[in-house]
C-alpha positions in Angstrom: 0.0 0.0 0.0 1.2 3.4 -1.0 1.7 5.8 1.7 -0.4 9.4 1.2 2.6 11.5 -0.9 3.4 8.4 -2.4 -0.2 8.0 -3.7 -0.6 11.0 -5.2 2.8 11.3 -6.8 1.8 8.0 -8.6 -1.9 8.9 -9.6 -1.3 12.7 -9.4 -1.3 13.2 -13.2 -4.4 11.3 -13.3 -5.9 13.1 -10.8 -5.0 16.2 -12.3 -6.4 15.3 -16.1 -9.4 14.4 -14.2 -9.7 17.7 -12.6 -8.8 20.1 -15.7 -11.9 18.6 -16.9 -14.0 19.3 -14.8 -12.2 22.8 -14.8 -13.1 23.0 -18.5 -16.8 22.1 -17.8 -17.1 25.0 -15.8 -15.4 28.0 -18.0 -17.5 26.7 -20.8 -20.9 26.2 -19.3 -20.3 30.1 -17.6 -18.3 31.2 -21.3 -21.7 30.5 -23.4 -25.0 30.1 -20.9 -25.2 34.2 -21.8 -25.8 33.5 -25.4 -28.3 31.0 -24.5 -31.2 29.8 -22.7 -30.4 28.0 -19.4 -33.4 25.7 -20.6 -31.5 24.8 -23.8 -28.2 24.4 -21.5 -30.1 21.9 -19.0 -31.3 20.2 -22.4 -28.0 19.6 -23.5 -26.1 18.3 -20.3 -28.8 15.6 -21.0 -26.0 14.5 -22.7 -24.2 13.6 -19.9 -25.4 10.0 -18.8 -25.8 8.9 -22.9 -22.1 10.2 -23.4 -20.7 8.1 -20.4 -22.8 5.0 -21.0 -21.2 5.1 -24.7 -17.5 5.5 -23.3 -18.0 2.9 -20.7 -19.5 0.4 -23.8 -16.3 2.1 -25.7 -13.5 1.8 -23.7 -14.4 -0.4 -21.0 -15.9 -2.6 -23.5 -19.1 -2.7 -21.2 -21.7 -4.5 -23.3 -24.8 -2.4 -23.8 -28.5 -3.9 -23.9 -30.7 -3.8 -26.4 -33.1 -1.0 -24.4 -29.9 1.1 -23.4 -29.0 1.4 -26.9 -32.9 2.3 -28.1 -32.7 4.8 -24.8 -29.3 6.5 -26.3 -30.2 7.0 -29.6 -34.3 8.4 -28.4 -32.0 10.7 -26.1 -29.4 11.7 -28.6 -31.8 12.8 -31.3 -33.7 14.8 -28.6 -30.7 16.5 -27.4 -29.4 17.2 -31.4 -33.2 18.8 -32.1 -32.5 21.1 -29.1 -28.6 22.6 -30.1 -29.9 22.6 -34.1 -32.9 24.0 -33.3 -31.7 27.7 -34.2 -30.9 26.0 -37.5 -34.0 24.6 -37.4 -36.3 26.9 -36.6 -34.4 29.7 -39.5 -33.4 32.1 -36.7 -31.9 35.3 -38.2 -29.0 35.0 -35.4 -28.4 31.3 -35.7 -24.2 31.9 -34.8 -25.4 33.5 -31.6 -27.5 30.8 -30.6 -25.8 27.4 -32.6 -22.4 28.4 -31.1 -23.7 28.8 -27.9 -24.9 25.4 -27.8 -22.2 23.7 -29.3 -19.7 25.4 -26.4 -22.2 23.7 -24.0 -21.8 20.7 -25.4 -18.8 20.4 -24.8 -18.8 21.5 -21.6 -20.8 18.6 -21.3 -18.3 16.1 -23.2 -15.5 17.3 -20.3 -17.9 16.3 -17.4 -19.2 13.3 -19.1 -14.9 12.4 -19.4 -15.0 13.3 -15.7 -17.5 11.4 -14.6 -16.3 8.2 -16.4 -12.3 8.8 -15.6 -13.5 9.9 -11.8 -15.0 6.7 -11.0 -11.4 4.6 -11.4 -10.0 7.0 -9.1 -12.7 6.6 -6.3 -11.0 3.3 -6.0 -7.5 5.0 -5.1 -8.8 8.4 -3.3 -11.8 9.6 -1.5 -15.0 11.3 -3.2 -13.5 14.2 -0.7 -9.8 14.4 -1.8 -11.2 14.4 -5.6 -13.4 16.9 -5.3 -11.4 18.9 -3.7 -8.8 19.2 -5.5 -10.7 20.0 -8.8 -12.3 23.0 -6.6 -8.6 24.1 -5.4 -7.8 23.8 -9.2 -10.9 25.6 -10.5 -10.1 28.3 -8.1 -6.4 28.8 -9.0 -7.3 28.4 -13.0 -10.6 30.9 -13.1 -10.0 33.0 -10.6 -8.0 35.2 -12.5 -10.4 35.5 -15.3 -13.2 36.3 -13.2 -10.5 39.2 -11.8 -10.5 40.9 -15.3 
């Protein structure tokens, strides 16, 4: 068993990938919900449990059934009608609103990454010590922006 410094020096670069993306879920949710609706925003970080059951099936080679995969694709399409639908809909400002929701979405791609990359970790540190060091880092990385 690894003693506490010893444990993070050896999963430290893990634990810090993990936590720059949560980092960027953050400055991009806050960079584009002004351009958007928050209702379009929630919408998209539907996203989030389709994305991760895909990169669990992906790269954990998790085998998905037959009514998650039906579930995934219902949910997809419903989320894709939502961040086109300034396309959709012929909106005059369609950059201001399409844009927008793309930079949500991948807000939403970092904290589905999170989420999936998070959950091997909770095996080697505490929900606690995770989250708090993606709040120290979120601090230290967007507290000077939100100076300027």
């Amino acid at each position: 068993m690894l003693s506490g410094g010893r444990l993070v020096r050896s999963y430290g670069k893990n634990l810090l990938a993990i936590s720059l993306l949560a980092c960027a879920n953050i400055v991009l949710f806050n960079l584009a919900i002004s351009y958007t609706s928050a209702t379009a925003s929630q919408l998209i970080y539907c996203l989030v449990p389709l994305i991760v059951a895909l990169l669990t099936a992906l790269i954990f080679k998790e085998r998905l059934k037959t009514k998650k995969i039906i579930g995934i694709i219902l949910g997809l399409v419903g989320v894709l009608i939502i961040i086109l639908f300034p396309v959709i809909s012929g909106q005059k400002e369609v950059v201001f609103s399409l844009i927008p929701n793309l930079v949500i979405s991948l807000g939403a791609m970092s904290y589905s990454f999170y989420t999936l990359f998070s959950k091997k970790l909770l095996n080697i540190f505490s929900p606690f010590f995770i989250t708090s060091t993606f709040i120290f880092l979120a601090t230290v990385l967007v507290l000077p922006l939100a100076i300027v």
